[in-house]
C-alpha positions as a Python dict, from the first residue, in 0.01 Angstrom:
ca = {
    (1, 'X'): (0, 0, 0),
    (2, 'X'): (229, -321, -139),
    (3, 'X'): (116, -645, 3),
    (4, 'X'): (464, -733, 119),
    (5, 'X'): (420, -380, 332),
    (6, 'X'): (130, -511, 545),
    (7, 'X'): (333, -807, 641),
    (8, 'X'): (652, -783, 897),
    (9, 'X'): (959, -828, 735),
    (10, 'X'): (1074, -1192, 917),
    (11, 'X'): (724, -1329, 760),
    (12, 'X'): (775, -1177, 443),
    (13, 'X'): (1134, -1350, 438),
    (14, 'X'): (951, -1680, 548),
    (15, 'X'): (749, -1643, 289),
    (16, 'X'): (921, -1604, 9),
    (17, 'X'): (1181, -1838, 74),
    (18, 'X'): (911, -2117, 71),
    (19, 'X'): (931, -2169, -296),
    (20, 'X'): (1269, -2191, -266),
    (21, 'X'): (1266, -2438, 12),
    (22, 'X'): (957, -2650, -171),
    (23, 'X'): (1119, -2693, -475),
    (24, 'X'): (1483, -2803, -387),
    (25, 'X'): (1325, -3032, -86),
    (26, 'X'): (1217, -3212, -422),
    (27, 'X'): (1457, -3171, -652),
    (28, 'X'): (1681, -3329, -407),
    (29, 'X'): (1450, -3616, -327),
    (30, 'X'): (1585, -3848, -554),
    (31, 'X'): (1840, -3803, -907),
    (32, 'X'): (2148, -3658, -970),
    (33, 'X'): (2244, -3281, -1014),
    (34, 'X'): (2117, -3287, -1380),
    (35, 'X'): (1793, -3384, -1270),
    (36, 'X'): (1827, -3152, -975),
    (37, 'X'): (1892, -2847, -1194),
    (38, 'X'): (1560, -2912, -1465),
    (39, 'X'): (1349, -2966, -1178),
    (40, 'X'): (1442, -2594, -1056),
    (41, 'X'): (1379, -2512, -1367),
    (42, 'X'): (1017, -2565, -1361),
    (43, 'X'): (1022, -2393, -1003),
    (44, 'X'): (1161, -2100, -1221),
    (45, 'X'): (853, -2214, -1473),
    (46, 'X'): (568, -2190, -1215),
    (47, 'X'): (726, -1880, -1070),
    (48, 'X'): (663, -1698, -1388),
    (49, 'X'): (352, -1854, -1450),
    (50, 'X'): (212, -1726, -1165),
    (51, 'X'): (290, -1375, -1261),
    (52, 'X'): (145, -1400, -1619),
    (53, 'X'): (-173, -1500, -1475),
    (54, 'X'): (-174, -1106, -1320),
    (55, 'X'): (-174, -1246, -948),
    (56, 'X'): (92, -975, -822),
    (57, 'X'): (-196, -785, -620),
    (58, 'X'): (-249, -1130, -411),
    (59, 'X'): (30, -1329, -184),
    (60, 'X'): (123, -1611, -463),
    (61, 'X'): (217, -1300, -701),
    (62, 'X'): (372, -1068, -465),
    (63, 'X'): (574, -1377, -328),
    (64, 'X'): (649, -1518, -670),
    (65, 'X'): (786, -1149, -746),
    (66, 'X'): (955, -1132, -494),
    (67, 'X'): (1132, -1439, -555),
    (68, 'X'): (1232, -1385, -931),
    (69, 'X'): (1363, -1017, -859),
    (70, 'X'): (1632, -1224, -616),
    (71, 'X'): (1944, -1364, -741),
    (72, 'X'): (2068, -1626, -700),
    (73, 'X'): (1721, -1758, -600),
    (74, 'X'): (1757, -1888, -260),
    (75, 'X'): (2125, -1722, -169),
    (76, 'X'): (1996, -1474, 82),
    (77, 'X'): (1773, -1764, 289),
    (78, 'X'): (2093, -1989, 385),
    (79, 'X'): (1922, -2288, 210),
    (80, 'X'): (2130, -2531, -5),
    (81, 'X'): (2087, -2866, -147),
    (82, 'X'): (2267, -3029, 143),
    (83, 'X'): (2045, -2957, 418),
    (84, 'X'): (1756, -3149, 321),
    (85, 'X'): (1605, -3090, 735),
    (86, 'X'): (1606, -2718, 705),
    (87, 'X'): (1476, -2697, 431),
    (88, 'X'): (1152, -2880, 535),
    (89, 'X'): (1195, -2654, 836),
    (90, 'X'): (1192, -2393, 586),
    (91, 'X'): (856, -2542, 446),
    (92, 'X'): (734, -2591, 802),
    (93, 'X'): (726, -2194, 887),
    (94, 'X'): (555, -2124, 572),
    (95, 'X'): (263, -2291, 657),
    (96, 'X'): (283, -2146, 1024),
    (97, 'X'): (369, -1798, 912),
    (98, 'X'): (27, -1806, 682),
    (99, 'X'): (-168, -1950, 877),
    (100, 'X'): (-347, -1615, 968),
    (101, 'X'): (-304, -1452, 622),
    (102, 'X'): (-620, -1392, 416),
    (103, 'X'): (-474, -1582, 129),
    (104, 'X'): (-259, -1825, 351),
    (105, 'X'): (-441, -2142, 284),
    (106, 'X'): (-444, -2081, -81),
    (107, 'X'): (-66, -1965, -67),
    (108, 'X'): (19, -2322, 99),
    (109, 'X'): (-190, -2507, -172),
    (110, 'X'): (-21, -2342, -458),
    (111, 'X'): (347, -2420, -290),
    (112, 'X'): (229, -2784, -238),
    (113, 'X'): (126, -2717, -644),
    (114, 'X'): (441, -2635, -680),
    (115, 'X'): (567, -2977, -510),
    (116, 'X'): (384, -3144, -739),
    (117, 'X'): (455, -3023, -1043),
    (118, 'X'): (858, -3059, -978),
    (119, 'X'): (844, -3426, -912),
    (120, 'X'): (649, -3477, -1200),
    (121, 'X'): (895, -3279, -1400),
    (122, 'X'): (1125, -3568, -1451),
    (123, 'X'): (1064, -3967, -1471),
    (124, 'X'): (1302, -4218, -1302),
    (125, 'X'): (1443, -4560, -1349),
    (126, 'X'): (1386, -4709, -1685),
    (127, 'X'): (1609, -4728, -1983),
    (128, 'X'): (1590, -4517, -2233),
    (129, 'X'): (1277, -4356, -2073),
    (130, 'X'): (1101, -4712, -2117),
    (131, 'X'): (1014, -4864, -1777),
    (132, 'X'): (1061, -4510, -1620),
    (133, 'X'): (835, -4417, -1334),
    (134, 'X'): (611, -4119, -1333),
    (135, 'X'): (712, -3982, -1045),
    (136, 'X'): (952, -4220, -821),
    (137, 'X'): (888, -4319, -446),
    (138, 'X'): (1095, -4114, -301),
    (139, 'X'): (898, -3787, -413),
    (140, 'X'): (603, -3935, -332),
    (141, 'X'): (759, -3923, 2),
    (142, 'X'): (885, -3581, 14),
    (143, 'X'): (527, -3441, -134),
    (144, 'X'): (346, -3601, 181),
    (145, 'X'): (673, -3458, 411),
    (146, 'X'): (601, -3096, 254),
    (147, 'X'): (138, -3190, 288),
    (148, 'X'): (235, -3282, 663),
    (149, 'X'): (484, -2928, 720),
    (150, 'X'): (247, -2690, 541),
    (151, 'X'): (-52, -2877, 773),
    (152, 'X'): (-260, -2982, 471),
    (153, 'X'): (-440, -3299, 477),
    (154, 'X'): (-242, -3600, 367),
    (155, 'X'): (-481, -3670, 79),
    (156, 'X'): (-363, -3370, -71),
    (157, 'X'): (-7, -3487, -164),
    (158, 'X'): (-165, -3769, -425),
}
């Protein structure tokens, strides 16, 4: 039996629109749409990553699957770059709708992995990339928004 069949179907959904959700709640943190589309591009990155490394028997995999089979990634969830409160709503029932999984707190680390490695994707400010900032202030914010929604301790979003 498939992972995703041991789970209801409105978790499932939750579920796999977290990445989703995660990522675009940080690409649209700070930057314009260029920076906006090659931070979703290392959402697309992990995504496939995290099937290389043969994880499709645990949540992360099946989720991360899931995901990539979808197109466009996102569409069927509602979510869009606009609605920057549902999508840490979006975030928010993630880390509810694991929060009896076997895997759950392990699934909400990896998506606040996933946090972290977007806003690290790209530096800001600067000219020329000199002066730039590793990761600007405003995605430090949004990485402690999606610690607090995914109820993980504040000290993990440094």
């Amino acid at each position: 039996m498939a992972l995703q069949d041991k789970i209801e179907p409105r978790q499932w959904q939750i579920l796999c629109t977290a990445p989703w959700a995660v990522g675009l709640y940080i690409a649209t943190a700070v930057g314009g749409k260029i920076q906006e589309v090659r931070e979703l591009l290392v959402l697309g990155a992990a995504l496939h990553r995290a099937l290389e490394r043969d994880l499709e028997h645990d949540l992360i995999g099946a989720v991360a699957a899931t995901v990539l089979r979808e197109a466009p990634i996102g569409g069927a969830s509602g979510l869009g770059p606009g609605d920057r409160p549902a999508l840490l709503r979006a975030v928010t029932a993630a880390g509810k709708a694991t929060a009896q999984l076997p895997d759950g707190q392990h699934f909400r680390h990896w998506l606040l992995e996933l946090a972290r490695e977007i806003a690290a994707a790209e530096r800001d400010g600067g000219w020329l990339g000199i002066g730039a900032e590793a990761m600007h202030t405003a995605e430090q914010a949004a990485l402690a928004e999606i610690a607090e929604a995914l109820g993980l301790l504040d000290s993990d979003c440094r």
